[in-house]
Structures are given as C-alpha cells and as structure tokens.
C-alpha atoms as an extended CHARMM CRD file, in Angstrom:
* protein
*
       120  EXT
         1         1  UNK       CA              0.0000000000        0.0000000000        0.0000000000  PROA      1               0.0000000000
         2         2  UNK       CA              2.7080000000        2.3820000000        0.6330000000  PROA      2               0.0000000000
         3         3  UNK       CA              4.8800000000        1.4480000000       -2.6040000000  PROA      3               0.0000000000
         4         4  UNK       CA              1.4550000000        2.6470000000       -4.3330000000  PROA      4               0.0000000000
         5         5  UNK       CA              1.5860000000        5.6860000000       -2.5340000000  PROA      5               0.0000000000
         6         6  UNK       CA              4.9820000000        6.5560000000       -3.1970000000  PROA      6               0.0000000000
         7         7  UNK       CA              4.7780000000        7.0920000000       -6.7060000000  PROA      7               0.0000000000
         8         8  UNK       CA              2.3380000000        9.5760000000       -6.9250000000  PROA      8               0.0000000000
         9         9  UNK       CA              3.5390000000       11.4310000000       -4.2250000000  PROA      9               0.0000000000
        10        10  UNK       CA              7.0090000000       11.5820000000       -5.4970000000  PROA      10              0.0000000000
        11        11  UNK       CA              5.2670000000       12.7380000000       -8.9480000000  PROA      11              0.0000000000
        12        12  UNK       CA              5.3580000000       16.0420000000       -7.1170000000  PROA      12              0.0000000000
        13        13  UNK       CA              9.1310000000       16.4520000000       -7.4760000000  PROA      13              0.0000000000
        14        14  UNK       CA              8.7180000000       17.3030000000      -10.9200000000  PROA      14              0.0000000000
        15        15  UNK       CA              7.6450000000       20.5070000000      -11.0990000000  PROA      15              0.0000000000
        16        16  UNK       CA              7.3950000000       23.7150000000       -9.3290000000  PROA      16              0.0000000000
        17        17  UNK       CA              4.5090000000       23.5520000000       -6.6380000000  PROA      17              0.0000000000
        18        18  UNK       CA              2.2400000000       25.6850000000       -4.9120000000  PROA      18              0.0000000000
        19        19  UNK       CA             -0.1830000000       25.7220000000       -2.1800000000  PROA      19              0.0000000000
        20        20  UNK       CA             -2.8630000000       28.0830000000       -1.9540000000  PROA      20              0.0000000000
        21        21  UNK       CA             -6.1790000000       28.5000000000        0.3300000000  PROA      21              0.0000000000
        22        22  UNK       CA             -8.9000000000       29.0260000000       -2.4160000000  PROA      22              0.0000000000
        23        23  UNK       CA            -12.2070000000       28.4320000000       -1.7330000000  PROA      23              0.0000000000
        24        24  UNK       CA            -14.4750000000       26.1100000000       -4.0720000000  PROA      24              0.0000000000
        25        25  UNK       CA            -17.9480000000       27.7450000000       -4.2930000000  PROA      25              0.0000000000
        26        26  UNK       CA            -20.0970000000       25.5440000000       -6.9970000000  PROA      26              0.0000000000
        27        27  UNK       CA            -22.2930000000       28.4460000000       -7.0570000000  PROA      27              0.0000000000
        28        28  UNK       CA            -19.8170000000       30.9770000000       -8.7210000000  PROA      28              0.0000000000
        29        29  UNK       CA            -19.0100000000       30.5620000000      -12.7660000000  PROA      29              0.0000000000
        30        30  UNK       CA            -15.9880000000       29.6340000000      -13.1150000000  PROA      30              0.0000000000
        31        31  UNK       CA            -15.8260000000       29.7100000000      -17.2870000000  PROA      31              0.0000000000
        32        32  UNK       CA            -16.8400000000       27.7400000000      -19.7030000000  PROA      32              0.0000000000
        33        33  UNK       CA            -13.3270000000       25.3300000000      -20.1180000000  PROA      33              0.0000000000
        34        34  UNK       CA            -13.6100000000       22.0780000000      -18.2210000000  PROA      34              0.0000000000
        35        35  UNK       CA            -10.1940000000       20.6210000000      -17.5910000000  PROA      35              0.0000000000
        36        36  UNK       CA             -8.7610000000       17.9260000000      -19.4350000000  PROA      36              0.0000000000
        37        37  UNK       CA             -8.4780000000       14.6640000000      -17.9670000000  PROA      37              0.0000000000
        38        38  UNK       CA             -4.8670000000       14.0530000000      -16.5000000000  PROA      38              0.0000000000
        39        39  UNK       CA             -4.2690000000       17.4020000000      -16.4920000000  PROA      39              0.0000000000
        40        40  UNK       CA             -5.0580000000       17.5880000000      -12.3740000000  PROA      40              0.0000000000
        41        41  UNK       CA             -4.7930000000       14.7040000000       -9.8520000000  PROA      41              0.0000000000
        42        42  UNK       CA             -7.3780000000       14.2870000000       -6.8180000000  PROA      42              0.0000000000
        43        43  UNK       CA             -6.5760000000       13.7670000000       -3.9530000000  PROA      43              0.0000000000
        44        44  UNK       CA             -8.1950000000       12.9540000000       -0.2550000000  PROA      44              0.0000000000
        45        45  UNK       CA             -6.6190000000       12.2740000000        3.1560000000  PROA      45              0.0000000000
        46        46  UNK       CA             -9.7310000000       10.2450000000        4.4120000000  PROA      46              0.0000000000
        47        47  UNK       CA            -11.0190000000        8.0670000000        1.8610000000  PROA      47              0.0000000000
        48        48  UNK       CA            -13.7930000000        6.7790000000        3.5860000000  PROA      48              0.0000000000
        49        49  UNK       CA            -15.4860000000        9.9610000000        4.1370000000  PROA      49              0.0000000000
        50        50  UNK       CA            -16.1370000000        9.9470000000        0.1880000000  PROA      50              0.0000000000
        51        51  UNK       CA            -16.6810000000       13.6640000000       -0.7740000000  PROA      51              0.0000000000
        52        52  UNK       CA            -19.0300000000       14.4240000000       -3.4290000000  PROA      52              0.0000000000
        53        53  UNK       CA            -18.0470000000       16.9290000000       -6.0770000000  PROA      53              0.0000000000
        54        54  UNK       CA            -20.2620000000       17.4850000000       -9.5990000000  PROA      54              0.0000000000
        55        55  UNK       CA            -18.3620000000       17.8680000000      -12.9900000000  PROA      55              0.0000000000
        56        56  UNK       CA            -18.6200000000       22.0020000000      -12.4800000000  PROA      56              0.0000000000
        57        57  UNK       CA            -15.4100000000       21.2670000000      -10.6360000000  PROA      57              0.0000000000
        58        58  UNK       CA            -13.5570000000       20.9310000000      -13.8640000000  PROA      58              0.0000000000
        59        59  UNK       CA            -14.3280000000       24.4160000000      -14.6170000000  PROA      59              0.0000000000
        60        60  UNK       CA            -12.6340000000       25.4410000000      -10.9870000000  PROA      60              0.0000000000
        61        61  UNK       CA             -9.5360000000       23.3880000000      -12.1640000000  PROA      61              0.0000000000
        62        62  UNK       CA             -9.1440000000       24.9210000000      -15.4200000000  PROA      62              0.0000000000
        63        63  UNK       CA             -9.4160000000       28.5150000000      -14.4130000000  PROA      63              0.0000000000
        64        64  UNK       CA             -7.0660000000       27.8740000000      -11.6140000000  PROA      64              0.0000000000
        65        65  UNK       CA             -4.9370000000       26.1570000000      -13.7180000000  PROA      65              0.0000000000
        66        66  UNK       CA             -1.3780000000       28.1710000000      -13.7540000000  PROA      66              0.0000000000
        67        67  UNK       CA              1.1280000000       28.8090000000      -16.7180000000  PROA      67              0.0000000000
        68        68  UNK       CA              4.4180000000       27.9900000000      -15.4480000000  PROA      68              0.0000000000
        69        69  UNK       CA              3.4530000000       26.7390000000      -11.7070000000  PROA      69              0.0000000000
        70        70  UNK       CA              1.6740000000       23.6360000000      -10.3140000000  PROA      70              0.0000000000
        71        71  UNK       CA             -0.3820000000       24.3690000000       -8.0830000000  PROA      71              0.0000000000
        72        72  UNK       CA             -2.3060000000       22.1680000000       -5.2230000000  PROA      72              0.0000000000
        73        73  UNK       CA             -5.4700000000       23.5750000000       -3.6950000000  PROA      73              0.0000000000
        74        74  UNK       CA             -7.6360000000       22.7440000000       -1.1600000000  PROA      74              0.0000000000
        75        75  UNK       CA            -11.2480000000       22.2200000000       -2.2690000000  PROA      75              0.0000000000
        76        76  UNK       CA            -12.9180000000       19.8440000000        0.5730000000  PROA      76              0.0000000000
        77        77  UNK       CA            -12.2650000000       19.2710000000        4.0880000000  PROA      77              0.0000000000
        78        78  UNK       CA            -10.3900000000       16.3400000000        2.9570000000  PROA      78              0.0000000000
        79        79  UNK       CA             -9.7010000000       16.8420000000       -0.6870000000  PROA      79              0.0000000000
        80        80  UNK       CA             -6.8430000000       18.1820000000       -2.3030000000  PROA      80              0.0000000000
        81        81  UNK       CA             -6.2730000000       18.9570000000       -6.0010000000  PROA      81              0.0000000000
        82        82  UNK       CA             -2.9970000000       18.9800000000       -7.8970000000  PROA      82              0.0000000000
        83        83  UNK       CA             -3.1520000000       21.2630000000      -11.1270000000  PROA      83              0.0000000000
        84        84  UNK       CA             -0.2820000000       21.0640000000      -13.3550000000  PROA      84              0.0000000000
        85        85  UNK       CA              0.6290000000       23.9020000000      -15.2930000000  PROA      85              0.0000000000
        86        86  UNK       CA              0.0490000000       24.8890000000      -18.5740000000  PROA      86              0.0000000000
        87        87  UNK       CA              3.9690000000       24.2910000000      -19.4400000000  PROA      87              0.0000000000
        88        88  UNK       CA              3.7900000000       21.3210000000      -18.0730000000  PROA      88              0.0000000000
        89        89  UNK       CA              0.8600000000       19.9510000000      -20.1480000000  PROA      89              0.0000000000
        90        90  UNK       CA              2.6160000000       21.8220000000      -23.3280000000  PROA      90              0.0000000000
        91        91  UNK       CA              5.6770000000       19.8850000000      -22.4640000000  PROA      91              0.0000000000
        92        92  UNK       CA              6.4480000000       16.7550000000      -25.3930000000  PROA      92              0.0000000000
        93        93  UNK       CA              7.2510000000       14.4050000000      -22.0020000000  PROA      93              0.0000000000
        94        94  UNK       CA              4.0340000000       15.0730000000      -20.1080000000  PROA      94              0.0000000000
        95        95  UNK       CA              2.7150000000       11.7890000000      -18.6140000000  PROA      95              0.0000000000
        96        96  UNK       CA             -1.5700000000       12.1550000000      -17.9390000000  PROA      96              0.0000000000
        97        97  UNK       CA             -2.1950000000       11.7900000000      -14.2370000000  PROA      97              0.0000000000
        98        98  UNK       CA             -4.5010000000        8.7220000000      -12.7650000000  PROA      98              0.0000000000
        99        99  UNK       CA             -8.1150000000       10.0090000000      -13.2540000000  PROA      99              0.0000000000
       100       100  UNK       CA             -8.4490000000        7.6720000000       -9.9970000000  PROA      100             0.0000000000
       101       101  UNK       CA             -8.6660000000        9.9330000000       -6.7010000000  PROA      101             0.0000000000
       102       102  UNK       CA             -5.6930000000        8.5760000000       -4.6600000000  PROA      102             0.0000000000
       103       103  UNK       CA             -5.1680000000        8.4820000000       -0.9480000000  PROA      103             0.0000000000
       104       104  UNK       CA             -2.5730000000       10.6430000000        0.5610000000  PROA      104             0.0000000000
       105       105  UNK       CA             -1.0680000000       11.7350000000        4.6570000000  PROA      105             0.0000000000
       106       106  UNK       CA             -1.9320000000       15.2790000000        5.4300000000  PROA      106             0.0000000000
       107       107  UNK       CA              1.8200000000       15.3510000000        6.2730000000  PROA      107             0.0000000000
       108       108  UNK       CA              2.7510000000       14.0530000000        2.8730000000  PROA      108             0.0000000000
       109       109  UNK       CA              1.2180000000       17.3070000000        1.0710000000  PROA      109             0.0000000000
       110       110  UNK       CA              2.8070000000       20.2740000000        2.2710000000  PROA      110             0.0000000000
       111       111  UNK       CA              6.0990000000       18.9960000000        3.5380000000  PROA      111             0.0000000000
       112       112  UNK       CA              6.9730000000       18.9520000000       -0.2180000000  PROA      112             0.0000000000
       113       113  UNK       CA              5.2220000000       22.0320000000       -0.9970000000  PROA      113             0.0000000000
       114       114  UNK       CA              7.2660000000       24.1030000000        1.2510000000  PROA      114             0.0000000000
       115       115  UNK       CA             10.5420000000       21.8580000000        0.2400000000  PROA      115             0.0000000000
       116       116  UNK       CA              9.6950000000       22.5860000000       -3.5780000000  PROA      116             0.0000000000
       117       117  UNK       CA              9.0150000000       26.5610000000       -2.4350000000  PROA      117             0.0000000000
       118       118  UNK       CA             12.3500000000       26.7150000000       -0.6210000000  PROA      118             0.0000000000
       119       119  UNK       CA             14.7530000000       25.5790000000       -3.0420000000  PROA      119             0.0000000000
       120       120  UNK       CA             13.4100000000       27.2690000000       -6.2750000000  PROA      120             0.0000000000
C-alpha cells in the first residue's frame, strides 16, 4: 500500500509547486473550459469519508490552472487537487495523471510544498 503511494507522491518532485487557500464555491461561474483529464490529480486524506463533487469542478480546475506553476489547492475538508501547469501539459514528455482519486497523509502534502518553495 505504501509502494502505491509513493509514486504519486514523489510525482510532485517534478515541477514547481504551490499551495494556496482558495475556496471552491459551486455556485460561482468559473468559465466555460472544463479541464482535461490528467491534467489535475485528486486527492483525499480520508477516503472513507467519500466527498461528493459534480463535474462544475472541472471548470474550478481549469481557471485555476497556472502557466508555469503547479499548483495544489484545497477544495474539501479532505480533498486536495494537484493542477499542473500549462507548461507542463505543453511539455512533449508530459505523462496524464490517474483520473483515480488517490489516498494521501496530510503530512505528505505540504512537507513537499514548502521543500519545492524553498529551493526554487
């Protein structure tokens, strides 16, 4: 189970990454692009509470999406999202992301974030 978590979680070494407190609102119009899939991995550090999102998330994901930063965002009390950026997609050795929500440690998140901050 861990070996499975690993991989992902060391996915975040490849690029720049962010953490920001944004709020998701499903009320507010967030465009009218819907990200691609593979283009933003979900994330949850209790996967048995099972939070329910509706596909207007997509458009939250794309118009968060950044140019040359990845970004991960809160959007649930448990759920995280990682949104890679635009360069990244652009780039010809992009690999999609797992449209599978995966199971991470609170810890795990923002240890790297502020690891990947520090040293760019």
């Amino acid at each position: 189970m861990k070996a499975t978590l690993l991989i992902p979680i060391f996915f975040f070494f490849h690029s720049f990454v962010f953490s920001q407190t944004i709020t998701y609102d499903a009320s507010l119009n967030y465009g009218t692009i819907e990200a691609a899939p593979g283009t933003y991995q979900l994330m949850t550090t209790e996967p048995k509470v099972g939070e329910v999102f509706t596909s207007h998330l997509l458009y939250f994901i794309e118009a968060h999406r950044e140019i040359k930063k990845t970004v991960i965002l809160q959007i649930g009390n448990y759920t995280f999202v990682k949104i890679l950026s635009k360069n990244y997609i652009n780039n010809p050795s992009y690999i999609r992301l797992s449209s599978e929500i995966i199971a991470v440690d609170y810890n795990d998140i923002f240890p790297i974030v502020e690891f990947e901050t520090k040293t760019k």
